[in-house]
N, C-alpha and C positions, 0 to 999 in steps of 0.2 A: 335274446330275441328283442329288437326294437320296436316298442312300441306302437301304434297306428295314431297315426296324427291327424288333428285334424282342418286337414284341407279343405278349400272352400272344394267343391265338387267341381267346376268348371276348372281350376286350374290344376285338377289329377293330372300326369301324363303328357303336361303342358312344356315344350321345349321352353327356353325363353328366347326371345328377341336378340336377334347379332346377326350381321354379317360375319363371314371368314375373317380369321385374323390371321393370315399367314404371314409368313418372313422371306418374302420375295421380291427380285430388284425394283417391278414398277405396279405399285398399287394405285390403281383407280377402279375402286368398287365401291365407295364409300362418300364421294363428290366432297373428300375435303381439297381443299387451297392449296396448291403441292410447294406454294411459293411463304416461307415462315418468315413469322417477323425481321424486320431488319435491327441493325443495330439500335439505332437512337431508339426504338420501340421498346426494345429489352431492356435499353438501359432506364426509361421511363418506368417501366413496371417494375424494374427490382427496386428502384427509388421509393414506387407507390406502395409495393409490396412490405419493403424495408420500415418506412410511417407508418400504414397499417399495423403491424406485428408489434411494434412498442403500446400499442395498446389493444392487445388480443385479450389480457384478463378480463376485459370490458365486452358485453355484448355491443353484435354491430348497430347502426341505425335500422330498425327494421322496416321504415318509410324509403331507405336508400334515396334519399331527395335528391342527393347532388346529383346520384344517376341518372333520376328520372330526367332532373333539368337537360343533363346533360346528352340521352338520347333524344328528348323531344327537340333540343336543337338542332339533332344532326338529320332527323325526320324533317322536319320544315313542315310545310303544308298548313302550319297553323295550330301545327298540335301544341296543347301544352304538359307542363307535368303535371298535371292531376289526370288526365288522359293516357298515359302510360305506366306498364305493369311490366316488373320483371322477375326472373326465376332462374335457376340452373338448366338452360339451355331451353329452345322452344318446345320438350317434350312437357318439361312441371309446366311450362305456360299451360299447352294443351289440357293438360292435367288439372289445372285449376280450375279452367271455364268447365270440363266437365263436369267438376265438384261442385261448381257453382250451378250451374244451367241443365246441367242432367241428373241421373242419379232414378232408382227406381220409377218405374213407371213413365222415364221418359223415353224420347227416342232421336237418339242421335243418325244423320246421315248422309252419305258422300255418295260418289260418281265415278266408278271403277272405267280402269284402273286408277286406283288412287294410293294412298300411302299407306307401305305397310302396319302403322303403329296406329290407326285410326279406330279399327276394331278394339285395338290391347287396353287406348285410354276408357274406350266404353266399356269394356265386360273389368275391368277394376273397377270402376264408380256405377255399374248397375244401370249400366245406360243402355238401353237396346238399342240395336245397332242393325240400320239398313245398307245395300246400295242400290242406285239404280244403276244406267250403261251408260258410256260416253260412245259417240259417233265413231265409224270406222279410222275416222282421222286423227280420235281423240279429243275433239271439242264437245263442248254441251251444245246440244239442240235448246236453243231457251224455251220453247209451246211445251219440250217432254219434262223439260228439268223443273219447270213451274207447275205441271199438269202431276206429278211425282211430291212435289213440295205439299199438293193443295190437299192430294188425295191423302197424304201419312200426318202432316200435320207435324215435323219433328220439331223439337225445341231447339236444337241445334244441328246447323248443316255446315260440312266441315270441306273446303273447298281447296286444294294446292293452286296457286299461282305463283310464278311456272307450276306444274303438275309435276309432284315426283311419282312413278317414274318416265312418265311420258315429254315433260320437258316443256307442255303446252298454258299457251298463257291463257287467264279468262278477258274477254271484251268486257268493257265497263255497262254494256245494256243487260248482258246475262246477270251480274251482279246484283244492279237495278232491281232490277224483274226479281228477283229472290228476296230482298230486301223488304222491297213493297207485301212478297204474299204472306213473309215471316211476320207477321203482326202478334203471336206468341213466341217468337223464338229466337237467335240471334244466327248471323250469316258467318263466318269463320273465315277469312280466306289468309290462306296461308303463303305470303312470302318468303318464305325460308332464303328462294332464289334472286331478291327481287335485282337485287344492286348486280345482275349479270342478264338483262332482259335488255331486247335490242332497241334502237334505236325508234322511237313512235308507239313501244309497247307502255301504256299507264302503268301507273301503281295503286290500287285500291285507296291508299291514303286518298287519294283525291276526293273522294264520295263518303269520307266521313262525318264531313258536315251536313250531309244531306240525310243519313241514315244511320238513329240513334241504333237501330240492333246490329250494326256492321264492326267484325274486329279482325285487326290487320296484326298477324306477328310477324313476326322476323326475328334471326338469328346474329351470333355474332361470330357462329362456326364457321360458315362459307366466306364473304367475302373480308373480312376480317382476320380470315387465318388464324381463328381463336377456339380452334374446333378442341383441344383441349383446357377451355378453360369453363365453360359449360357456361354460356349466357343467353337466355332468349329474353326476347320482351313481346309487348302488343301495344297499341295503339286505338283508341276506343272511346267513347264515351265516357266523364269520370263515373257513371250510374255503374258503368262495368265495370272498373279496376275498386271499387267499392265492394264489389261483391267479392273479388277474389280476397281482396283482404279478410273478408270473414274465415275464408277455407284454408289459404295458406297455412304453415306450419310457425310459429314463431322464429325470427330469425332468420328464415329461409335461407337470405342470402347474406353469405359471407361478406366480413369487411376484407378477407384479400379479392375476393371476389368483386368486391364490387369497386376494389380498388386495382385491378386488373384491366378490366372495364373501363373504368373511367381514364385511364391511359393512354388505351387504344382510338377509345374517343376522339384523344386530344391529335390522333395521329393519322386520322382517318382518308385523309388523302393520302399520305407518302400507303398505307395499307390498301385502299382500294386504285392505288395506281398499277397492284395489278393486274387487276378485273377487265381492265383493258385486254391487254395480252391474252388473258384467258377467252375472253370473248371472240378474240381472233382465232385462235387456236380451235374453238369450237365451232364457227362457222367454216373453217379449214379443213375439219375434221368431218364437218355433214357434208357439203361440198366432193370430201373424198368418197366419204361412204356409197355415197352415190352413185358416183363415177363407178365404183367398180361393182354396183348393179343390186345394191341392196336398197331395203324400203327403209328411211330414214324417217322419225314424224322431227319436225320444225321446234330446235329449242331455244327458251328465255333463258335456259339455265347452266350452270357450269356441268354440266354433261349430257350425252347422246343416246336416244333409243334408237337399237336399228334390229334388222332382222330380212327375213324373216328363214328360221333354219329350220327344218325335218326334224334335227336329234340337236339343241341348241347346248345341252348338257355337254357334248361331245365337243363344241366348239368350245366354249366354257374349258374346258377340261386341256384342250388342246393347248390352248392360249396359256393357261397355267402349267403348263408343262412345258414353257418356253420363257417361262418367268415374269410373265403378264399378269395379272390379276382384274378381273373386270368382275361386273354382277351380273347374275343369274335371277333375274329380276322382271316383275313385269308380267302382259300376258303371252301365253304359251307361243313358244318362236322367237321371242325375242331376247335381246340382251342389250345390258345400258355399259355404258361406257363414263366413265368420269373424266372430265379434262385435266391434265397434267403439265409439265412443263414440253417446250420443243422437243426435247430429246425423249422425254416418257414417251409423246405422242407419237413418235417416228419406231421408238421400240414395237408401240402395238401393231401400227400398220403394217411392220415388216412379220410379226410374228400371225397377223391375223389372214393375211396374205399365206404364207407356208402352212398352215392351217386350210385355210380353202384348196387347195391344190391337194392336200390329201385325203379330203372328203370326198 
């Protein structure tokens, strides 16, 4: 007989976090880069990789400076390294400011729909966890989102820009206005998406200097097509990568890690040249949605919310039965779509198409 173990009681019963991983011809459920590194890139990193590894018996730098230096360069805006923090992907980022800023008795909170993993990093660190609503459109109302901010008082408020899964960016006065009423708390706003936002849409970096409780992450999964090497960072006041140092784990981040990293770094235009293409492909793709009669919301990011379906599971299920793979994501009705190459994108269309005809 096996023993009884003892779990915390909230996480009895608890699935964990994943998307589907299935083995079918065109995956986009998951908004990675369908476009992988190129040659000189690979050949960089098995280089840096290669240096690294002759001295693995050695712990890595656990300051990762070169890093730091080396994203706040490619950040601009003014940031420097003592204002940037990084981790294995933007989730330990998340994960750290809630160790740092939350933790019993505080209260973390976002603006549904929002991301799925936002609840997961609060109820691990004991952080209670609110939401309020976003607008039919998916934007915040600033009078409710500030009227919501004054009334809960939370220490941390956790914002996607783009918004996963809705795709929607924040205006820089909404920001503002949260910034100003968090006088205990710090404002979160997550770029994950940012280096795939259109043309006149800002980057919260902008408003760093204006507002010490403001922190911007980003990823190096999406536009970087490094979504298997698990790198996130943030941008922030050095008063808040200070703190994360407290809570971090020692070592955190690997020297192949962070010598993975710093390669891609070095290669970041020939890698974000094809953010371009993707961008077209996405506004190609809301433009289609469209057209053939569906409600589309407006995305910054490398993929699509549309809908609105009766049994969306069914569409879902269809589309996978035709060797599509999209998410099941979002509020009820809807599905997101991830951008993929020309040809992924023309698969879905033809398969999402043969799909509506038999609904």
């Amino acid at each position: 007989m096996t023993p009884s173990l003892p779990v915390r009681e909230e996480l009895c019963g608890i699935e964990p976090y994943g998307a589907p991983q299935l083995d079918v011809p065109v995956l986009l459920n998951v908004n990675e880069n369908p476009y992988p590194p190129g040659p000189s890139v690979v050949a960089d990193i098995e280089r840096s990789v290669a240096e690294a590894a002759r001295g693995l018996n050695r712990y890595p730098d656990r300051e990762f400076l070169a890093l730091r230096e080396a994203l706040a360069a490619y950040l601009g805006h003014g940031v420097t390294p003592a204002q940037v923090w990084a981790a294995n992907g933007s989730n330990e980022v998340m994960l750290h400011l809630l160790q740092a800023f939350g933790g019993p008795g505080r209260l973390a909170l976002s603006f549904a729909p929002t991301y799925s993993m936002y609840p997961e990093y609060a109820r691990d660190t004991h952080t209670g966890w609110e939401v309020g609503h976003r607008e039919q459109d998916f934007t915040l109302d600033p009078g409710r989102a500030v009227a919501l901010v004054r009334e809960r008082r939370p220490h941390v408020v956790l914002l996607p820009s783009p918004n996963n899964p809705t795709g929607t960016a924040l205006p820089h006065d909404v920001i503002g206005l949260l910034c100003e009423e968090l006088d205990q708390g710090v404002l979160v706003v997550d770029e994950a998406y940012a280096e795939f936002r259109r043309a006149g849409t800002p980057s919260a970096l902008e408003l760093l200097p204006a507002y010490p409780n403001l922190v911007v992450t980003r990823t190096m999964s999406k536009a970087f097509a490094l979504a298997g090497a698990r790198v996130g960072y943030l941008a922030a006041a050095p008063e808040v990568c200070d703190a994360l140092r407290v809570v971090r784990l020692p070592y955190h981040l690997s020297a192949i890690t962070q010598a993975v990293a710093g390669a891609a770094l070095r290669h970041a235009d020939e890698l974000l040249a094809a953010v371009d293409r993707l961008r077209e492909e996405r506004d190609e793709t809301v433009a289609w949605l469209r057209a053939q009669g569906f409600d589309v919301a407006d995305s910054d990011a490398n993929f699509v919310l549309f809908g609105t379906f009766p049994d969306r599971h069914a569409v879902w299920q269809g589309l996978l039965d035709r060797g599509v793979l999209i998410r099941e994501v979002g509020p009820d009705g809807w599905l997101r779509v991830s951008i993929g190459t020309a040809a992924e994108m023309a698969a879905f269309r033809e398969a999402l198409t043969t799909v509506m005809k038999t609904e």
